[in-house]
C-alpha positions, -999 to 999 in steps of 0.1 A, spaced: 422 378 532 356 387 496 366 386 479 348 367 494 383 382 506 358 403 531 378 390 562 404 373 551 428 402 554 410 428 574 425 418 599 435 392 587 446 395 574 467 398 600 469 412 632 503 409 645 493 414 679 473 382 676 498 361 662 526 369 686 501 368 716 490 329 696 527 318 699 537 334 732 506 311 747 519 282 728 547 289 747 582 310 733 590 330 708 588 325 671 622 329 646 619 340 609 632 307 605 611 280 582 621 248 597 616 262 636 635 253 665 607 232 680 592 218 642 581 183 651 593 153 630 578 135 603 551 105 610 553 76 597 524 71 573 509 47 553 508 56 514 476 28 510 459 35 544 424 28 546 406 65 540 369 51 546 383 46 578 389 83 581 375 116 590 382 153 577 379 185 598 389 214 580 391 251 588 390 275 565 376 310 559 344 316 544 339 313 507 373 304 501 360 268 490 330 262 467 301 251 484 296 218 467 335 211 483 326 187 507 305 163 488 329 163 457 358 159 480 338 132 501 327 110 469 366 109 455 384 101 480 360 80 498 368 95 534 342 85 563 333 125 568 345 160 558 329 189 581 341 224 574 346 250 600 348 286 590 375 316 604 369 352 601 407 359 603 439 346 607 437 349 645 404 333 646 419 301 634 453 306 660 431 310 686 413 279 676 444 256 667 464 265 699 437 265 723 446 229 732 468 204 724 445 185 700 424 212 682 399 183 663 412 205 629 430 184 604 438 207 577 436 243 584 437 273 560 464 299 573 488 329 556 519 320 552 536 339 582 511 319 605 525 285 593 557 295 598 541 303 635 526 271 646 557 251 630 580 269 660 559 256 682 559 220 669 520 220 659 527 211 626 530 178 605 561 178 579 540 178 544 551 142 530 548 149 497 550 110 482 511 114 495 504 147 476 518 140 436 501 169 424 526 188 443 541 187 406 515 214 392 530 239 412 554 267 395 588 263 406 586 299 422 560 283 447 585 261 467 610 295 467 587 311 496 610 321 525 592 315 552 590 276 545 612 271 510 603 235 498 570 233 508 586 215 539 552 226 561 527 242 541 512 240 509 504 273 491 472 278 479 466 314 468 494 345 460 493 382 454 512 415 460 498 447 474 503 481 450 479 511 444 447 508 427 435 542 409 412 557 390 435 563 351 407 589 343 407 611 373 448 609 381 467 637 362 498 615 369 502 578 368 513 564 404 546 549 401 558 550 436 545 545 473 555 581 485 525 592 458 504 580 486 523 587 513 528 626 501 503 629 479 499 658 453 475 688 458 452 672 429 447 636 454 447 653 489 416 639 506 411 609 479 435 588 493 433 558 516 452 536 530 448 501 551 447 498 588 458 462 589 494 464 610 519 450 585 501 462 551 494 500 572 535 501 571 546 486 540 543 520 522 561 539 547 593 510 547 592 504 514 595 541 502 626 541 527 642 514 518 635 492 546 626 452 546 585 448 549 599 427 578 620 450 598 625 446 634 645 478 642 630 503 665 646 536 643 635 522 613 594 515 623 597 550 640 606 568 607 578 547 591 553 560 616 566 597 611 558 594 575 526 578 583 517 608 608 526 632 587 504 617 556 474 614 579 460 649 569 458 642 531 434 611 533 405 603 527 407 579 559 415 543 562 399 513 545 403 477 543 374 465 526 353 491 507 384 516 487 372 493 458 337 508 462 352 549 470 371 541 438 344 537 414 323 559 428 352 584 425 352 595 460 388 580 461 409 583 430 442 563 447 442 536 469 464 511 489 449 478 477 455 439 475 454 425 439 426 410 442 411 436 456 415 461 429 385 461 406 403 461 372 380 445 355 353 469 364 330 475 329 340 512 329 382 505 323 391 530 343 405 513 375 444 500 370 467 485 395 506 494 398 537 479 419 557 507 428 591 513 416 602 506 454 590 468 454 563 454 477 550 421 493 541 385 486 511 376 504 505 337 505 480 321 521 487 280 528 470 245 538 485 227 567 484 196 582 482 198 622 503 177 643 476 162 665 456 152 633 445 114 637 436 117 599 472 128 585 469 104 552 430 113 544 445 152 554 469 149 527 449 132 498 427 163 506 452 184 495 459 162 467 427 167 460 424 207 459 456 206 440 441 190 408 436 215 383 400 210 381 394 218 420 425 243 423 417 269 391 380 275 410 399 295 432 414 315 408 379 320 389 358 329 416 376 347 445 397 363 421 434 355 431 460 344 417 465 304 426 502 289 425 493 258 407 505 261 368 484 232 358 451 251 373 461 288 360 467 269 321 426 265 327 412 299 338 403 324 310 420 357 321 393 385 317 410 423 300 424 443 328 424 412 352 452 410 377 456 369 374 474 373 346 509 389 367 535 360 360 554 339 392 585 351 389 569 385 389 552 377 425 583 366 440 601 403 434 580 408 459 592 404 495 573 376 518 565 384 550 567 362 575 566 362 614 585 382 638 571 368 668 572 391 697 585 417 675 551 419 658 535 440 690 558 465 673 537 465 642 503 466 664 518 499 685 527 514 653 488 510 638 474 523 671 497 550 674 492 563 637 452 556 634 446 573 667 464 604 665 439 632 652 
């Protein structure tokens, strides 16, 4: 949400409409709250249990582990198995986890606004974290994340923020704010595109009028869309996955992008990365333990486990974003023009998003609406 990023926000990356449709079947609504009305309580575990004794299902998507995961994993912590199922999207792995009431998955891989999700509806185990002590190589920021402050039900395992990537030879102005996309000048009309993906498709458009990234109000998403609309004419046309690609073959020259998307460190040097002067997102994606998990100790020595610096800083080296772990980052070599290098307290300017429940099908209309009118 590749990066090996391919899928992981496309939609990933996050198709409201699945999520809300997830936790409607669950059954209810979902609050912006991080504790949840239905969040289950604690178990009681054991802080010596037996892990030999215990099996690992873990699903995740693809090529955010390294592929010699499992047998490192499996030799130091001496659990009976690890198996590792792979999700294209976020609503690939709801689909999976709510199906029934025991899923099989012990720790799954989900964006942030997902936890919060499946903790509303009670599918979540409270992260214990006397059984995870490398909790302490997280920055500080990384227990600030509003939708579950204190790491109380998820534990973060990659950040970023979404700005324009552009092309600094072929601007003739430096983008410093999301309305140069949105109403872009005579020299970028038709080398512009932007992402389809519902909440990313309308951060632009609220940001650039002030609104929350997480707005619920029906006047506010409808003078989004009208900006949207009225942009549609200037691009180049939407793009998820490839505006890396249109940039550096100069067919784009300014695009909506995730950090880790933008290829700054491209050999040429012309491709930069800017956070608009309005502010944008923080984009988290967590581990969590499920309730139904009959493996809860061996679940949380595995994120022990991915948290040691040596595991955690692969992320950052080889899927290119930005990990939350201060120990890990201390290890990676930041290349020149490489995005890993923007600070914590820099990311958390940036406004999470997290779930609106029902009020997400708001965000799906709106990405219909805009995309399919000619």
């Amino acid at each position: 949400m590749s990066r090996i990023r391919f899928t992981r926000r496309l939609p990933a990356a996050v198709a409201a409409a699945g999520l809300a449709l997830a936790v409607s079947a669950c059954g209810g609504e979902s609050s912006t709250s991080p504790e949840g009305t239905n969040a289950a309580a604690a178990d009681d575990l054991k802080p010596n249990a037996d892990l030999t004794q215990q099996s690992i299902q873990v699903t995740v998507w693809d090529g955010y582990l390294p592929e010699e995961f499992t047998k490192g994993a499996k030799d130091k912590l001496k659990v009976k198995d690890i198996k590792i199922a792979l999700h294209a999207t976020n609503e690939d792995a709801m689909a999976k986890l709510t199906a029934s009431g025991d899923s099989g998955v012990d720790v799954a891989f989900v964006s942030g606004q997902y936890a919060q999700a499946l903790n509303e509806q009670g599918l979540l185990e409270p992260i214990h974290p006397e059984l995870i002590p490398n909790l302490a190589n997280l920055y500080p920021e990384a227990t600030q994340l509003s939708y579950d402050k204190g790491n109380k039900i998820s534990v973060p395992y990659t950040w970023g923020t979404t700005g324009i990537c552009y092309r600094t030879d072929l601007v003739k102005k430096k983008p410093s704010s999301w309305n140069d996309l949105l109403k872009p000048p005579a020299w970028a009309d038709k080398k512009v595109t932007m992402m389809t993906t519902e909440r990313w498709l309308a951060l632009p458009a609220l940001k650039a009028l002030g609104y929350s990234v997480n707005t619920d109000k029906d006047e506010e998403i409808a003078k989004a869309k009208e900006l949207l609309v009225a942009q549609k004419p200037h691009l180049l046309g939407y793009d998820d996955t490839t505006f890396g690609d249109k940039l550096k073959s100069g067919e784009a020259i300014m695009v909506e992008a995730w950090d880790g998307w933008c290829p700054t460190t491209d050999p040429k040097g012309n491709i930069a990365f800017e956070v608009p002067k309005e502010g944008s997102d923080l984009w988290v994606d967590t581990m969590v333990i499920m309730k139904s998990s009959k493996n809860k100790e061996a679940a949380h020595a595995l994120i022990n486990y991915i948290l040691a610096p040596e595991n955690h800083s692969w992320a950052a080296e080889n899927i290119n974003y930005k990990v939350p772990n201060k120990a890990a980052m201390e290890r990676v070599k930041v290349a020149k023009g490489s995005l890993l290098g923007i600070k914590p307290d820099e990311l958390l300017d940036g406004e999470s998003i997290v779930d609106l429940g029902q009020a997400s099908t708001k965000y799906t209309r709106l990405s219909t609406e805009v995309t399919a009118q000619s």
